[in-house]
mmCIF entry with sequence, helices, sheets and N, C-alpha, C, O atoms, coordinates in Angstrom:
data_MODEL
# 
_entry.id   MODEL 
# 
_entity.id                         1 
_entity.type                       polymer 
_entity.pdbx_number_of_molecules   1 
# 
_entity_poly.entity_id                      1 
_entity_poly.type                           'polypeptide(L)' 
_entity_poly.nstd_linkage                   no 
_entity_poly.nstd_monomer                   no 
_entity_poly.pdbx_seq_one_letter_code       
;(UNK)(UNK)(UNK)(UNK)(UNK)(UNK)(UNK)(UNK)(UNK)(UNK)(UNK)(UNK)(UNK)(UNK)(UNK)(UNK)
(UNK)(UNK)(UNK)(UNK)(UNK)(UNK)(UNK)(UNK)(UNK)(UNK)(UNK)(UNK)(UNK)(UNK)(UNK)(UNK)
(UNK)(UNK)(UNK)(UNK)(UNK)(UNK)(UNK)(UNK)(UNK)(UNK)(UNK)(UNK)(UNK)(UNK)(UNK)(UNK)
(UNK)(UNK)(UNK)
;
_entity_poly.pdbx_seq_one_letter_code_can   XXXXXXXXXXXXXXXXXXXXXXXXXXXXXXXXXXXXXXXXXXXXXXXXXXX 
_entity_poly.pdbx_strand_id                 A 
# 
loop_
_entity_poly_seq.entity_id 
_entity_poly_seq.num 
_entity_poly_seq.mon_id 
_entity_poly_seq.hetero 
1 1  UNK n 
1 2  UNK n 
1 3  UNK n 
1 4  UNK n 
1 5  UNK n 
1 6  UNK n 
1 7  UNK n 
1 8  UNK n 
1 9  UNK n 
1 10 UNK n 
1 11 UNK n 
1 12 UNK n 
1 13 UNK n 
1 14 UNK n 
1 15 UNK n 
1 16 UNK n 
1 17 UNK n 
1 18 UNK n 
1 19 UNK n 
1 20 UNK n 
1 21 UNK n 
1 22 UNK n 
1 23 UNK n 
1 24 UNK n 
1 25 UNK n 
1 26 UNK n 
1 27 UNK n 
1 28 UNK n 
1 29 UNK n 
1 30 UNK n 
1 31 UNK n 
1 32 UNK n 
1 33 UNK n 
1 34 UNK n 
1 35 UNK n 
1 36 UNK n 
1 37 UNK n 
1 38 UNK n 
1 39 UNK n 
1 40 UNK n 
1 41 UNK n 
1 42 UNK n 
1 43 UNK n 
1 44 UNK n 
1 45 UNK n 
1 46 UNK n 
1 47 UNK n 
1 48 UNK n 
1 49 UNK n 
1 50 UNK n 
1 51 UNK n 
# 
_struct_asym.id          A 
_struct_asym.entity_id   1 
# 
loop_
_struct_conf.conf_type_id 
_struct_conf.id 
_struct_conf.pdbx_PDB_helix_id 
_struct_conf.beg_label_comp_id 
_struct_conf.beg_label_asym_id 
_struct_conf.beg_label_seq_id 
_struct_conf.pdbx_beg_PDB_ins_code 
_struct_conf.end_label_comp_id 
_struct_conf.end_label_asym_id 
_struct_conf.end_label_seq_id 
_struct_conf.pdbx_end_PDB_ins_code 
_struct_conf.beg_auth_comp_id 
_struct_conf.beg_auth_asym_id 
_struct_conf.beg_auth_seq_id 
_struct_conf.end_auth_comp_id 
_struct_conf.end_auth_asym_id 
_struct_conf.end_auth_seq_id 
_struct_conf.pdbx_PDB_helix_class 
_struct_conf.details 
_struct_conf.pdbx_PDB_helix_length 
HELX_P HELX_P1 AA1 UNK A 3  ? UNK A 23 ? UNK A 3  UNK A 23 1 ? 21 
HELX_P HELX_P2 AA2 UNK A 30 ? UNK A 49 ? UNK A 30 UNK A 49 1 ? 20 
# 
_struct_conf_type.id          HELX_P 
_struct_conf_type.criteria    ? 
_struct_conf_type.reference   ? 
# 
loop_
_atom_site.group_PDB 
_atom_site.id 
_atom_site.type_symbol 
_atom_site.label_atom_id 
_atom_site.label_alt_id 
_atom_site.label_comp_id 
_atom_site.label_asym_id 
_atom_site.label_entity_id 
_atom_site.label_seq_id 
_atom_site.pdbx_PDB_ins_code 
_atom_site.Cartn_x 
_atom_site.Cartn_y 
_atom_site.Cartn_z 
_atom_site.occupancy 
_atom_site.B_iso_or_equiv 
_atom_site.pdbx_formal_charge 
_atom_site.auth_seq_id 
_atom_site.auth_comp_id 
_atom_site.auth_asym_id 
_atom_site.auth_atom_id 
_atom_site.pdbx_PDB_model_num 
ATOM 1   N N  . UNK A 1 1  ? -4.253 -14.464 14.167  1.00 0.00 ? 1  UNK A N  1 
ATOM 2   C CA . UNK A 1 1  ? -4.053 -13.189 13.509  1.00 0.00 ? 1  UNK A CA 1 
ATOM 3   C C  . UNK A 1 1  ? -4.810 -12.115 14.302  1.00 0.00 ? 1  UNK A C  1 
ATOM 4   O O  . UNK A 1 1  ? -6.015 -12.296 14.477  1.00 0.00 ? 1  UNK A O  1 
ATOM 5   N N  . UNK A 1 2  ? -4.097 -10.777 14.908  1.00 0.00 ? 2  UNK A N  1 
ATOM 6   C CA . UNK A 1 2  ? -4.732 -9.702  15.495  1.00 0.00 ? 2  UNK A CA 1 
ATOM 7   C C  . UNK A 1 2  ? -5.731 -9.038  14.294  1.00 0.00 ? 2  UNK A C  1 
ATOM 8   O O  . UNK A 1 2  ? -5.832 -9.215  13.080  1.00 0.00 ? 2  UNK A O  1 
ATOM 9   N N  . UNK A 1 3  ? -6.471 -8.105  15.376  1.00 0.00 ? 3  UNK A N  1 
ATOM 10  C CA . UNK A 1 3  ? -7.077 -7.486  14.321  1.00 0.00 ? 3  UNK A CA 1 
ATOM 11  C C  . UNK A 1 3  ? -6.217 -6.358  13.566  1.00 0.00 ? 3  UNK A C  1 
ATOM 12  O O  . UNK A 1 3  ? -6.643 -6.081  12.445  1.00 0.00 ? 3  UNK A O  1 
ATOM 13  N N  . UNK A 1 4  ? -5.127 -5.694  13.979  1.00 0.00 ? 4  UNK A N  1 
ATOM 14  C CA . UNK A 1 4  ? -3.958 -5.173  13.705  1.00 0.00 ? 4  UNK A CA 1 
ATOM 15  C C  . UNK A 1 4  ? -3.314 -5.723  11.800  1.00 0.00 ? 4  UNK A C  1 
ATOM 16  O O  . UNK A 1 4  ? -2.859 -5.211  10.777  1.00 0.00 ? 4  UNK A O  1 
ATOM 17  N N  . UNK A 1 5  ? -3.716 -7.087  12.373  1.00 0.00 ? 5  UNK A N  1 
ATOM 18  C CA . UNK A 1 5  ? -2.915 -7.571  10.881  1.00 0.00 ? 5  UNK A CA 1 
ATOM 19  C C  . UNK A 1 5  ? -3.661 -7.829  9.957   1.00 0.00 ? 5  UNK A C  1 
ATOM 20  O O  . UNK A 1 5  ? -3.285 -8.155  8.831   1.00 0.00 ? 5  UNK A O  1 
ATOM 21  N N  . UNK A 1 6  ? -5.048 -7.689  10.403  1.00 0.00 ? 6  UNK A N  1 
ATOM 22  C CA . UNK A 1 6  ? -6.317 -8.258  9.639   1.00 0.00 ? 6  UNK A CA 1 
ATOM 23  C C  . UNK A 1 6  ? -6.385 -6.901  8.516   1.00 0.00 ? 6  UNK A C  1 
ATOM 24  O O  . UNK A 1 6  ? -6.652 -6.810  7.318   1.00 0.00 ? 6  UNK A O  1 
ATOM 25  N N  . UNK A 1 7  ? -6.016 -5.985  9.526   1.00 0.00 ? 7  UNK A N  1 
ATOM 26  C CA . UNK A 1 7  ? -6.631 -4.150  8.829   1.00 0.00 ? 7  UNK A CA 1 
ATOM 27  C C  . UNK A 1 7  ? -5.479 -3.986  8.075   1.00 0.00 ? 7  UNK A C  1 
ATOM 28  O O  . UNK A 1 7  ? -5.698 -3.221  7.136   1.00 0.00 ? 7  UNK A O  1 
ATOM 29  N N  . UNK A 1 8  ? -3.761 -4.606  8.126   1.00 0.00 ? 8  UNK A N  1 
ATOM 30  C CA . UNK A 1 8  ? -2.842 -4.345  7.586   1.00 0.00 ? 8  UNK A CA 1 
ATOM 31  C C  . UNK A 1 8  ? -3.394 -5.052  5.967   1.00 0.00 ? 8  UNK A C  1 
ATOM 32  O O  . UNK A 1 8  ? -3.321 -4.457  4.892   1.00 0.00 ? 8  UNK A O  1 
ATOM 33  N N  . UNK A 1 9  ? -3.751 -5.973  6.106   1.00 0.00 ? 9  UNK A N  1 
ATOM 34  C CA . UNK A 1 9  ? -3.871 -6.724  5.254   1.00 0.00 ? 9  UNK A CA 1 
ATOM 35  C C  . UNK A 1 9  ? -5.190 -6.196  4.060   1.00 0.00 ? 9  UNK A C  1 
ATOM 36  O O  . UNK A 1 9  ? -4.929 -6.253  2.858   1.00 0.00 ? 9  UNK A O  1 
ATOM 37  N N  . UNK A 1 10 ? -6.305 -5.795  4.441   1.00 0.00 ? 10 UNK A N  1 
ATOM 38  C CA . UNK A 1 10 ? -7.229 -5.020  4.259   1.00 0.00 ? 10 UNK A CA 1 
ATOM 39  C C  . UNK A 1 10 ? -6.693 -3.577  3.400   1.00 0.00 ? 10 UNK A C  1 
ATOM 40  O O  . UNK A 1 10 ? -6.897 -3.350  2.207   1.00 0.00 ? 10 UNK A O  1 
ATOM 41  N N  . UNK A 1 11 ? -6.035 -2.790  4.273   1.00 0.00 ? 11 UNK A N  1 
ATOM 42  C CA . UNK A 1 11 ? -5.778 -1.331  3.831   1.00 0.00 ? 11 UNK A CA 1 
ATOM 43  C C  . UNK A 1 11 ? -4.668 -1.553  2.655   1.00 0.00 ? 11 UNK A C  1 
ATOM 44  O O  . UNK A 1 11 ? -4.898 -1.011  1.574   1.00 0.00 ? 11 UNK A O  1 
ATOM 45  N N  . UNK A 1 12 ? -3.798 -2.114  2.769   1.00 0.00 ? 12 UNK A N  1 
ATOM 46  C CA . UNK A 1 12 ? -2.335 -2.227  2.026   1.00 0.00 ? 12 UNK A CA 1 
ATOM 47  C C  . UNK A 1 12 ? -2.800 -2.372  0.232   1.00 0.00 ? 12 UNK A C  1 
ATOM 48  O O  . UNK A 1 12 ? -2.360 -1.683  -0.689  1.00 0.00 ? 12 UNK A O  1 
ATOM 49  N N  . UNK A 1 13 ? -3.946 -3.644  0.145   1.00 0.00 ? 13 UNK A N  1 
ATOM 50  C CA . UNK A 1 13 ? -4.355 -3.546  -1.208  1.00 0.00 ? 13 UNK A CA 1 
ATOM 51  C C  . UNK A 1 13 ? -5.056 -2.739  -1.516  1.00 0.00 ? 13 UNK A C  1 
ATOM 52  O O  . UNK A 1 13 ? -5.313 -2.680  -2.718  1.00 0.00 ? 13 UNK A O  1 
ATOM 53  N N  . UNK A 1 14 ? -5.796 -1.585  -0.445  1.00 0.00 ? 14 UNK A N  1 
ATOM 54  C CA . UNK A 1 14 ? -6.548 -0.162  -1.156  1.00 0.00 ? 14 UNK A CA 1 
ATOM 55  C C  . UNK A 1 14 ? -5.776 0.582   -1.249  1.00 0.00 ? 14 UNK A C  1 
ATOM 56  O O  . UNK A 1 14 ? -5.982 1.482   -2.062  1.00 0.00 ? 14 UNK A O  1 
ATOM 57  N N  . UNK A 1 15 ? -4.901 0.586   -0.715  1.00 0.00 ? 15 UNK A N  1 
ATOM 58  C CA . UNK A 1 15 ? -3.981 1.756   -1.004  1.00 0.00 ? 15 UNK A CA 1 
ATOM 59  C C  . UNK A 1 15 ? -3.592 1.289   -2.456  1.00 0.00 ? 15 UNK A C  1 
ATOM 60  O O  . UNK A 1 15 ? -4.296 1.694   -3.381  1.00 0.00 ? 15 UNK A O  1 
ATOM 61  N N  . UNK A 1 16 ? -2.503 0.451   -2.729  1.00 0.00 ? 16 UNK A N  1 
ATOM 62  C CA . UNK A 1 16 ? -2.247 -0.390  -4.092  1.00 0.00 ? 16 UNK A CA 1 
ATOM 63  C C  . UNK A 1 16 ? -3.243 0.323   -5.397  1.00 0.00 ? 16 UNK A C  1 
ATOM 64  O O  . UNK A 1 16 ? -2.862 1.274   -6.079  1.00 0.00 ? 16 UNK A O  1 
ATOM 65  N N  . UNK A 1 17 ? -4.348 -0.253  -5.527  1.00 0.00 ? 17 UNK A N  1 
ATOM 66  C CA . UNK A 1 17 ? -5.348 -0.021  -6.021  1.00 0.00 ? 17 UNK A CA 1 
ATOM 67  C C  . UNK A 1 17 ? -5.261 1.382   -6.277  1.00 0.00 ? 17 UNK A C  1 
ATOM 68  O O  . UNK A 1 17 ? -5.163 1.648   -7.475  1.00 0.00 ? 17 UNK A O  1 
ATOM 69  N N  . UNK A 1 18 ? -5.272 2.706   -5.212  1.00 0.00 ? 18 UNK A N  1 
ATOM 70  C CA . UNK A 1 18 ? -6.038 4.136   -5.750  1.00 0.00 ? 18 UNK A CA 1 
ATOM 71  C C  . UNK A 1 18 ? -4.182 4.211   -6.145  1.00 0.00 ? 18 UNK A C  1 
ATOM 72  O O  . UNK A 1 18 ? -3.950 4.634   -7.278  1.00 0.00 ? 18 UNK A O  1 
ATOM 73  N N  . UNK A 1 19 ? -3.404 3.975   -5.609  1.00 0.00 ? 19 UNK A N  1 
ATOM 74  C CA . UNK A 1 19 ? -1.981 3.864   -6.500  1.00 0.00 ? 19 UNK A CA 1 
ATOM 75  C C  . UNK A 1 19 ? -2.063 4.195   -8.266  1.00 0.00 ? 19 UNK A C  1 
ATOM 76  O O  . UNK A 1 19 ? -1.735 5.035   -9.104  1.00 0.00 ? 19 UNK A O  1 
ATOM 77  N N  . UNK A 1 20 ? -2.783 2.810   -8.107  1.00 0.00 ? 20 UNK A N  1 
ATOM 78  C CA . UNK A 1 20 ? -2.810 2.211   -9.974  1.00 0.00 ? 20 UNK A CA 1 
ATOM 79  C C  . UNK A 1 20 ? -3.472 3.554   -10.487 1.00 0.00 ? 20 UNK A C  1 
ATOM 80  O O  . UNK A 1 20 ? -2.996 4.402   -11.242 1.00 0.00 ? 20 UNK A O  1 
ATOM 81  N N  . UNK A 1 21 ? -4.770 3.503   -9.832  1.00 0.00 ? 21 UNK A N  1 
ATOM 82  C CA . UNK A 1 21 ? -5.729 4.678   -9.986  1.00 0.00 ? 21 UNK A CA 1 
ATOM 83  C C  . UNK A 1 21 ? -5.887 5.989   -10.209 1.00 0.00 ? 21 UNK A C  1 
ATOM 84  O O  . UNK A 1 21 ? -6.694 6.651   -10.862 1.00 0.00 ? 21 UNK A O  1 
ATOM 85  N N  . UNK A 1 22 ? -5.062 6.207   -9.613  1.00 0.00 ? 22 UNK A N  1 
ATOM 86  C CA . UNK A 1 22 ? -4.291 7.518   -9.590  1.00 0.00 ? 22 UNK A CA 1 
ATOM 87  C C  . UNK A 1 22 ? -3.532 7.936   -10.810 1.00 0.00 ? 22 UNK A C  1 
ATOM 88  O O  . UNK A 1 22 ? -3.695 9.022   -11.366 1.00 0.00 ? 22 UNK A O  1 
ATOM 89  N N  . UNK A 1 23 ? -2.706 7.023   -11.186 1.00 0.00 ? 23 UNK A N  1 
ATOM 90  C CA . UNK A 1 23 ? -1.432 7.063   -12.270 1.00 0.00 ? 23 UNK A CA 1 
ATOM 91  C C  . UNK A 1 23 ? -2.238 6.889   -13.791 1.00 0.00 ? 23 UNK A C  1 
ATOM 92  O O  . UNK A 1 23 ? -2.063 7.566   -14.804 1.00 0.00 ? 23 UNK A O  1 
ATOM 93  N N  . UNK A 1 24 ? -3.172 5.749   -13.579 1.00 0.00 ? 24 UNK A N  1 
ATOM 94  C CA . UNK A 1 24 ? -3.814 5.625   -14.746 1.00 0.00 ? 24 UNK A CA 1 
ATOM 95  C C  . UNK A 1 24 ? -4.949 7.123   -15.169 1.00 0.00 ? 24 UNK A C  1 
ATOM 96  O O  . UNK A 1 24 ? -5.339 7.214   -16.333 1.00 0.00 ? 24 UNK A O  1 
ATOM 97  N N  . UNK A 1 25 ? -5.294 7.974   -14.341 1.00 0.00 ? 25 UNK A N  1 
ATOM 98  C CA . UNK A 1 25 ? -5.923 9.398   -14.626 1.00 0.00 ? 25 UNK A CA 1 
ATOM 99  C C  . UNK A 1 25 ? -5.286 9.819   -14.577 1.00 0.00 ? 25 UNK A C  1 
ATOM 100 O O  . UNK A 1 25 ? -5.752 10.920  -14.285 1.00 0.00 ? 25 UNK A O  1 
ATOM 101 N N  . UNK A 1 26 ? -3.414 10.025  -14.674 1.00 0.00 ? 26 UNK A N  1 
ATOM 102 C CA . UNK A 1 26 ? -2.426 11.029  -14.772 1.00 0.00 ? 26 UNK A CA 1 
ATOM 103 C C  . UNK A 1 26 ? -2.327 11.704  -13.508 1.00 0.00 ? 26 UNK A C  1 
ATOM 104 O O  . UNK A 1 26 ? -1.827 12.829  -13.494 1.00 0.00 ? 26 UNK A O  1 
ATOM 105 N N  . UNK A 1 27 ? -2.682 11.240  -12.577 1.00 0.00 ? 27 UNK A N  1 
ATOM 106 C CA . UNK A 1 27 ? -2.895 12.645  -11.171 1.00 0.00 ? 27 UNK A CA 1 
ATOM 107 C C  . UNK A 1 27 ? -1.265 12.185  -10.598 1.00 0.00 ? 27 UNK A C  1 
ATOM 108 O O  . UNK A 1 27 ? -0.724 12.961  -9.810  1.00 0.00 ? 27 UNK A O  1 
ATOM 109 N N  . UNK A 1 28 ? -0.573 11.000  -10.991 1.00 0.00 ? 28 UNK A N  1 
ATOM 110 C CA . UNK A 1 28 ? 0.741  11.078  -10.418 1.00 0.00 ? 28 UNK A CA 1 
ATOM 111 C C  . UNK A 1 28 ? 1.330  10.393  -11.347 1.00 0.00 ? 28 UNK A C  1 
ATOM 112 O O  . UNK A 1 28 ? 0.842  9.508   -12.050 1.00 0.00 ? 28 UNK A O  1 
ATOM 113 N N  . UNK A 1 29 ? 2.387  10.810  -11.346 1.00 0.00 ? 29 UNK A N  1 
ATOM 114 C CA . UNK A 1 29 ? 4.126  10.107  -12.173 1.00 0.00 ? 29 UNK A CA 1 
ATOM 115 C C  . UNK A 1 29 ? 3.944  8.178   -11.714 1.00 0.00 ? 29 UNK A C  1 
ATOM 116 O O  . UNK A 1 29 ? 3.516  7.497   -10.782 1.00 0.00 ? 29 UNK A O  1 
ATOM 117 N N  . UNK A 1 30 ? 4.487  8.019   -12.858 1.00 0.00 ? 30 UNK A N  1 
ATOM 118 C CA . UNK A 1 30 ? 5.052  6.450   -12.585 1.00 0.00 ? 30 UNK A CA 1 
ATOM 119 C C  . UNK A 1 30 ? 5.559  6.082   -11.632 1.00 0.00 ? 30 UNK A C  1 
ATOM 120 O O  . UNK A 1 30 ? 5.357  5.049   -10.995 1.00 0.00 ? 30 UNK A O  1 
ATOM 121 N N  . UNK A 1 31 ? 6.568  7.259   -11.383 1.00 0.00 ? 31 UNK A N  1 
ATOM 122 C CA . UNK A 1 31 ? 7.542  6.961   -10.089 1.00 0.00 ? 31 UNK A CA 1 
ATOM 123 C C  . UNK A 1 31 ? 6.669  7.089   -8.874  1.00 0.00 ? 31 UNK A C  1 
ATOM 124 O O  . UNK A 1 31 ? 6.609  6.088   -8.160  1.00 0.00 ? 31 UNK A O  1 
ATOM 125 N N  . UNK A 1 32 ? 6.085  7.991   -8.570  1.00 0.00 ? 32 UNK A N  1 
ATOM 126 C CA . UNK A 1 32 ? 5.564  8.085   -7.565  1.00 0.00 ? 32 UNK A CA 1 
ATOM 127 C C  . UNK A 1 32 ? 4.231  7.029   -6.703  1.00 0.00 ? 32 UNK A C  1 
ATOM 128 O O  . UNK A 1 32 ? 3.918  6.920   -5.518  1.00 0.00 ? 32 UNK A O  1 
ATOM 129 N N  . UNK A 1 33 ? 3.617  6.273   -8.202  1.00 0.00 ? 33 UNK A N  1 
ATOM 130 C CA . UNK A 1 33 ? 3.018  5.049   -7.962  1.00 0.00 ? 33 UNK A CA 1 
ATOM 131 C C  . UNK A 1 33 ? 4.024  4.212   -7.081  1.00 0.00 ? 33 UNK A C  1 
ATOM 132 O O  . UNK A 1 33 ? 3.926  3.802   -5.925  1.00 0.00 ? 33 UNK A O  1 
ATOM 133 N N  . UNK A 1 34 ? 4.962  4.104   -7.965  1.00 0.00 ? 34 UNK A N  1 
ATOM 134 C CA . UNK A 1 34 ? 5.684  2.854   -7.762  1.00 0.00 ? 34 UNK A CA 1 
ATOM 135 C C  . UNK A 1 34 ? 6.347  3.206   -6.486  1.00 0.00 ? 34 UNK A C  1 
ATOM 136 O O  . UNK A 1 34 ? 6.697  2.149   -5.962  1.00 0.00 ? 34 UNK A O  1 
ATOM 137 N N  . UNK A 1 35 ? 6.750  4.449   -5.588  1.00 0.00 ? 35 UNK A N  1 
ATOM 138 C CA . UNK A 1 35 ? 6.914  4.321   -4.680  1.00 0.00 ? 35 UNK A CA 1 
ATOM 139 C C  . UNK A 1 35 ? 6.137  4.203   -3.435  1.00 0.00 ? 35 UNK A C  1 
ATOM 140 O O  . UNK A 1 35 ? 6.330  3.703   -2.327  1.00 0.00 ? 35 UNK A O  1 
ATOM 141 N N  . UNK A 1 36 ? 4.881  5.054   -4.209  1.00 0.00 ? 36 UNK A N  1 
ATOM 142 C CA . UNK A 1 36 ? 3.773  4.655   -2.659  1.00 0.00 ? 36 UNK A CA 1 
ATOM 143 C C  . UNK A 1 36 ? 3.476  3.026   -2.265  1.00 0.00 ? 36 UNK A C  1 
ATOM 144 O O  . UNK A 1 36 ? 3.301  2.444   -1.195  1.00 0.00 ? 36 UNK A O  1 
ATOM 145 N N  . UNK A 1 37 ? 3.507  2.630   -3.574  1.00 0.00 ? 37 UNK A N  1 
ATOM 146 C CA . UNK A 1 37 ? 2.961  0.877   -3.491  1.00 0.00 ? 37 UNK A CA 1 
ATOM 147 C C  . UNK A 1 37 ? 4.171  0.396   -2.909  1.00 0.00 ? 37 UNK A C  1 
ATOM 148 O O  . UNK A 1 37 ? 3.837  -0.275  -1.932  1.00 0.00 ? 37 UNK A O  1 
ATOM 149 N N  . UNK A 1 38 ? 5.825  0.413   -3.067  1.00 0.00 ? 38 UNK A N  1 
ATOM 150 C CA . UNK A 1 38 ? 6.409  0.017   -2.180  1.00 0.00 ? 38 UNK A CA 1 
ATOM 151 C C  . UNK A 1 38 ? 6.691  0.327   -1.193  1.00 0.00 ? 38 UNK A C  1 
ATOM 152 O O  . UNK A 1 38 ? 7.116  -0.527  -0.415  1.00 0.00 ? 38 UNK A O  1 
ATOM 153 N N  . UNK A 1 39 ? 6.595  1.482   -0.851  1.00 0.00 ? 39 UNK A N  1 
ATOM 154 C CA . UNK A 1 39 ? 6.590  2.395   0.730   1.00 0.00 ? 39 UNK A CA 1 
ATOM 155 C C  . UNK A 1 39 ? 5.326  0.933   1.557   1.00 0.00 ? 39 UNK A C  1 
ATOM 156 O O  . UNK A 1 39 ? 5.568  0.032   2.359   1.00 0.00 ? 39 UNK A O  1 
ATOM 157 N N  . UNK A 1 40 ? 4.100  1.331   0.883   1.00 0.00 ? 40 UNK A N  1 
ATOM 158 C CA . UNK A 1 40 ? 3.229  0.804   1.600   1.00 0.00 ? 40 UNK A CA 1 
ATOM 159 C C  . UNK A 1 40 ? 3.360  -1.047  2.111   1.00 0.00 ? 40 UNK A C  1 
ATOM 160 O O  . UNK A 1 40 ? 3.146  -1.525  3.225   1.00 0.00 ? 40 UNK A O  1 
ATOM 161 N N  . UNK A 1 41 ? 3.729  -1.665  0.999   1.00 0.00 ? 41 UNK A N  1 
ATOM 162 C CA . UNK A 1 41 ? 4.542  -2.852  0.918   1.00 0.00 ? 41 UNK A CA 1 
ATOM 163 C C  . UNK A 1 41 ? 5.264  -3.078  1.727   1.00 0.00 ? 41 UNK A C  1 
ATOM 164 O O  . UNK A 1 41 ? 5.041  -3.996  2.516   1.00 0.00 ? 41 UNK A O  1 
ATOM 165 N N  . UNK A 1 42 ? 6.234  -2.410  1.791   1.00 0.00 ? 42 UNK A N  1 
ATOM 166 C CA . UNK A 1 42 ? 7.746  -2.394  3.051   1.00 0.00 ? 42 UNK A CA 1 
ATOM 167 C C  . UNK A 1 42 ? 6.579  -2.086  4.795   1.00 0.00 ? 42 UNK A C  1 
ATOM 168 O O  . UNK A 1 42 ? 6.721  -2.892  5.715   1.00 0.00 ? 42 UNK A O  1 
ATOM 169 N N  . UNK A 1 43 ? 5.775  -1.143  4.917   1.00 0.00 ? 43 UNK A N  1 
ATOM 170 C CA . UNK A 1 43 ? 5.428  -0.598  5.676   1.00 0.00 ? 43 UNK A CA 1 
ATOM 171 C C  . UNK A 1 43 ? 4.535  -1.687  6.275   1.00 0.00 ? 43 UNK A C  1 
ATOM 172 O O  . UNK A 1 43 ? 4.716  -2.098  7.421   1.00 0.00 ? 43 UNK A O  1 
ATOM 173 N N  . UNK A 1 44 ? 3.887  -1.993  5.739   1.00 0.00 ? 44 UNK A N  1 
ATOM 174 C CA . UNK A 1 44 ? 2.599  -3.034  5.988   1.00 0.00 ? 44 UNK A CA 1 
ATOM 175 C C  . UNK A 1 44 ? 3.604  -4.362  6.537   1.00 0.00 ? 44 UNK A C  1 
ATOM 176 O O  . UNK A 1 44 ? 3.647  -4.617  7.740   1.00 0.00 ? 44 UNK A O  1 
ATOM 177 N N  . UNK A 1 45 ? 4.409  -5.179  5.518   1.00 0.00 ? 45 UNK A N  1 
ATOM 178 C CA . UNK A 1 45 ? 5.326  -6.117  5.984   1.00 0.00 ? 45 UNK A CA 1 
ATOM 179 C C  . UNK A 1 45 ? 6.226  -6.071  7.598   1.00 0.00 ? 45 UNK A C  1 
ATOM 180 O O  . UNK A 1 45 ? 6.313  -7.028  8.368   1.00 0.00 ? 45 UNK A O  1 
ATOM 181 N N  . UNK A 1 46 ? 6.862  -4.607  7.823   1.00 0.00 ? 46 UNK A N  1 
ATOM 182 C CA . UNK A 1 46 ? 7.507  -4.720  8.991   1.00 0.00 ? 46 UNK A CA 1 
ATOM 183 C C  . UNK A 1 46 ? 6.243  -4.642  10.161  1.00 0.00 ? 46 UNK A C  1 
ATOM 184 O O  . UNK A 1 46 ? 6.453  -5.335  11.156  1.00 0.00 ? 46 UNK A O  1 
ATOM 185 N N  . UNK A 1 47 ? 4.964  -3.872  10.140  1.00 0.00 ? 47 UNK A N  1 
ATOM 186 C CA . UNK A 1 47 ? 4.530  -3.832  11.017  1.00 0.00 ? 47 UNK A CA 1 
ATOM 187 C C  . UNK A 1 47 ? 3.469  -5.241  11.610  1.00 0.00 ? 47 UNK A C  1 
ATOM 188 O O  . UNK A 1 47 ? 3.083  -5.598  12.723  1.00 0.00 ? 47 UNK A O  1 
ATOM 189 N N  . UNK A 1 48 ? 3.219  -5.923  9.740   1.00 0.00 ? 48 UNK A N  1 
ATOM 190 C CA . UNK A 1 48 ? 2.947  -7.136  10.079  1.00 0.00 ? 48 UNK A CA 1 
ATOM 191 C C  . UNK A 1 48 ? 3.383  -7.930  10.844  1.00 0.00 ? 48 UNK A C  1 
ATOM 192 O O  . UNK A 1 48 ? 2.584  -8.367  11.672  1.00 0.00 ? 48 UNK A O  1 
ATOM 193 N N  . UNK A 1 49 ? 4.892  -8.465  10.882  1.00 0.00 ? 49 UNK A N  1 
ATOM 194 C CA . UNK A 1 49 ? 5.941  -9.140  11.160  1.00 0.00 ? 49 UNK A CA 1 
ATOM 195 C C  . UNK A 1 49 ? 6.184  -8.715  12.760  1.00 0.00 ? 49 UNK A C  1 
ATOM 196 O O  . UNK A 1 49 ? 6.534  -9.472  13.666  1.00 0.00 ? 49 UNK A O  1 
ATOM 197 N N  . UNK A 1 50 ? 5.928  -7.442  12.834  1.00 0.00 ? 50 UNK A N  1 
ATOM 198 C CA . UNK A 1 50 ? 6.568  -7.210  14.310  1.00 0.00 ? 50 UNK A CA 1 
ATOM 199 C C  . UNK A 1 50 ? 5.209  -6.998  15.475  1.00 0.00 ? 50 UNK A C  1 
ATOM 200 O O  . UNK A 1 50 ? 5.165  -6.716  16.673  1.00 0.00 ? 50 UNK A O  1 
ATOM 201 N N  . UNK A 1 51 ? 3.947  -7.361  14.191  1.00 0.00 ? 51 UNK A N  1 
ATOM 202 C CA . UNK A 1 51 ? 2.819  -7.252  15.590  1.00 0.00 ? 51 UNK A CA 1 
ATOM 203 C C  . UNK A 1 51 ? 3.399  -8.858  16.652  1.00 0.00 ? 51 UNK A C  1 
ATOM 204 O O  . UNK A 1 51 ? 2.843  -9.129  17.716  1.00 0.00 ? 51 UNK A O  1 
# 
């Protein structure tokens, strides 16, 4: 495992996290959780896959 995938792996569940975080203090819509966490999901996966 690069260190590339180590930090993918690392960052992807903080992001997740201030996601939840975020939504649960009202600072964003449902929707918009739910798309950063899969943006980031999709994002993290292809660049995983293609290190």
């Amino acid at each position: 495992m690069t260190d590339a995938q180590l930090g993918l792996m690392v960052a992807t569940p903080i992001i997740i996290v201030f996601a939840i975080a975020l939504r649960r203090m009202g600072a964003v819509r449902t929707t918009g959780a739910v798309v950063a966490v899969a943006a980031s999901v999709v994002i993290a996966a292809v660049l995983f896959f293609t290190q």
